[in-house]
N, C-alpha and C positions, 0 to 999 in steps of 0.2 A: 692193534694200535688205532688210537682217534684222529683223525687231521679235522681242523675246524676248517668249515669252507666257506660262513660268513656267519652270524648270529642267526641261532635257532637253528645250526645247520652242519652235519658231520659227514665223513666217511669211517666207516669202522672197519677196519682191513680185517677179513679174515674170521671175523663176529661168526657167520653162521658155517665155516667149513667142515667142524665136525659134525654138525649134524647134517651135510647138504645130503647126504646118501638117504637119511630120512625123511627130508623133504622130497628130496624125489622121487622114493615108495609111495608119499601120499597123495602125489600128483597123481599117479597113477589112477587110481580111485576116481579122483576130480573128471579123470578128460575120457574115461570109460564113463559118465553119468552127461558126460558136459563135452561133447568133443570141441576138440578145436574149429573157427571159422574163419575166414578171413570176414573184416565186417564191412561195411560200405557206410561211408563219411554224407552226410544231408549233400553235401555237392554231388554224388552219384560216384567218385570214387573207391575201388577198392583199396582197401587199406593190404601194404603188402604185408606187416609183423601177422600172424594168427594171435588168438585169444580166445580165453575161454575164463569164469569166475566160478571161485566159492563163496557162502557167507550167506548172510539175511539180505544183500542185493549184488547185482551182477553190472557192470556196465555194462552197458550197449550204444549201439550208433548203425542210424540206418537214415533213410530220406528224411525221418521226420524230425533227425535231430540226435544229438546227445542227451543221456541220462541213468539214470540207476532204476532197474526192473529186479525184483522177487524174483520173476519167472525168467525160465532159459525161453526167450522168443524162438529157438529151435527145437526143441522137446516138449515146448507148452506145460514142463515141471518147474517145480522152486531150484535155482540152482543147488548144488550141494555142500553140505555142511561144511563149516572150514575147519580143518586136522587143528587135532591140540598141538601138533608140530609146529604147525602154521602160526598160530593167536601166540606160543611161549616164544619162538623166535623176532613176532614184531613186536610184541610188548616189552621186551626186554632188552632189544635193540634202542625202541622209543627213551627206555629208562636211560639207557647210557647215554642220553644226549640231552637229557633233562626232564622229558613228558613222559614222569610216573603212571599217570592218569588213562595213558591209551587204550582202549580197547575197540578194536578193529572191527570192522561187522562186516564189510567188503573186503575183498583179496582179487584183486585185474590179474592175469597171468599170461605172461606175454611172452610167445618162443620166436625168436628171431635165427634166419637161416642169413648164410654168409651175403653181402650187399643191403641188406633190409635195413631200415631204419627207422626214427619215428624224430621228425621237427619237432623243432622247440615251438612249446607250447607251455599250457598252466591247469594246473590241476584244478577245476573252478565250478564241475557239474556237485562237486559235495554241500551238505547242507553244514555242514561244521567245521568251518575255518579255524578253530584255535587247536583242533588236533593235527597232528602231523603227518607225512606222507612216511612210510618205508617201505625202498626197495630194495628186494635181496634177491642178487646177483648168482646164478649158479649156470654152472657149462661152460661154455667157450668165453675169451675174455672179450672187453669190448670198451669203448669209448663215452662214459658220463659226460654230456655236456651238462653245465651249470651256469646260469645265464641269471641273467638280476631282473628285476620288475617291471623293465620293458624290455619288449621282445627285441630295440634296435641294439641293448649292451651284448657287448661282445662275452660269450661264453665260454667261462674256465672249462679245458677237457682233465676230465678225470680219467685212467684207467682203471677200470674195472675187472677184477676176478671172481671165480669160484668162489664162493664165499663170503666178500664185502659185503656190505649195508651200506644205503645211505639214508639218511634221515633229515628230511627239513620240515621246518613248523616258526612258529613264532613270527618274529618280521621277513624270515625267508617262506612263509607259505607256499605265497605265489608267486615264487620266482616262474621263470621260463627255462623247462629243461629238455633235454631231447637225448637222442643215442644215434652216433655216427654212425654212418654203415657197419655193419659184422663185418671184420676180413676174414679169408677164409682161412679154414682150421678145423681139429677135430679132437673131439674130448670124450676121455674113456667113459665117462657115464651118461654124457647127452649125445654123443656124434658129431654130425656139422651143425649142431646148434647151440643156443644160446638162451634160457629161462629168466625170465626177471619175474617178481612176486612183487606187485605195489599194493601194501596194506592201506587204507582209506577207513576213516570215520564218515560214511556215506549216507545215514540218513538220523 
């Protein structure tokens, strides 16, 4: 099912749940080449969610800043390729919500453990704003905030499962969105965790 959440802007319930078992074999692969880190914010902050990328760049964030690097600044390798699992599920997600045209070259991978969160913020280190963000949801459920283009409107909570997608682009670009703390919980295929995949047109 679609729920529109503002222009340019969807949840798609349940979009990626048959294949979420596939998606998560191919994870496997990624954080065996690319492990997970926690990364450290230019304030000198650790960040609590871990993270780790596929794709032709990887986010990172360390003292000197935010931005998209080729290379895993922890392995000193390119990070690694992203599963055709990965590129058919956000390009086909992107289609149902209108942006035929997407092809992703970044994948952020974000495992959240019970309490973790991430503030509303804006997706803004990408070189190509008229592509869209998708995130797809697998493991423990959790709370989508969805927030409008300044950071002081009050943010719609979505809840989030196994399997949803969310998608925004167009005059929702750059909204401000974030993810409430995980409460605690356990899922037959992640544990006490919780996976999000944000696909990005990154350079």
């Amino acid at each position: 099912m679609k729920l529109r959440l503002a222009d340019g802007a969807a949840l798609l319930q349940g979009f990626a749940a048959a294949r979420s078992d596939n998606l998560l074999s191919a994870l496997q692969s990624i954080v065996s080449a690319a492990p997970f880190r926690h990364m450290v914010t230019p304030g000198g902050f650790r960040m609590s969610v871990a993270m780790t990328n596929c794709g032709h760049a990887g986010w990172v964030s360390d003292p000197s800043g935010y931005r998209y690097d080729p290379v895993d600044p922890n392995t000193g390798q390119p990070w690694p390729a992203m599963p055709a699992v990965f590129f058919d599920v956000a390009t086909q997600a992107a289609a149902a919500v209108g942006f035929e045209n997407f092809e992703p070259d970044a994948c952020l991978v974000n495992r959240y453990e019970p309490g973790t969160r991430i503030s509303l913020h804006q997706d803004k280190d990408e070189r190509d704003f008229t592509a869209p963000i998708v995130s797809v949801s697998l493991g423990l459920p959790a709370v989508f905030l969805f927030g409008g283009l300044k950071r002081s409107e009050r943010p719609v909570r979505i809840p989030v499962k196994n399997g949803d997608v969310v998608v925004w682009g167009g005059p929702s670009r750059l909204v401000y969105h974030g993810v409430a703390p995980l409460p605690e919980g356990e899922h037959p295929a992640t544990g006490r965790t919780r996976i999000n995949l944000t696909f990005r047109k990154a350079l």
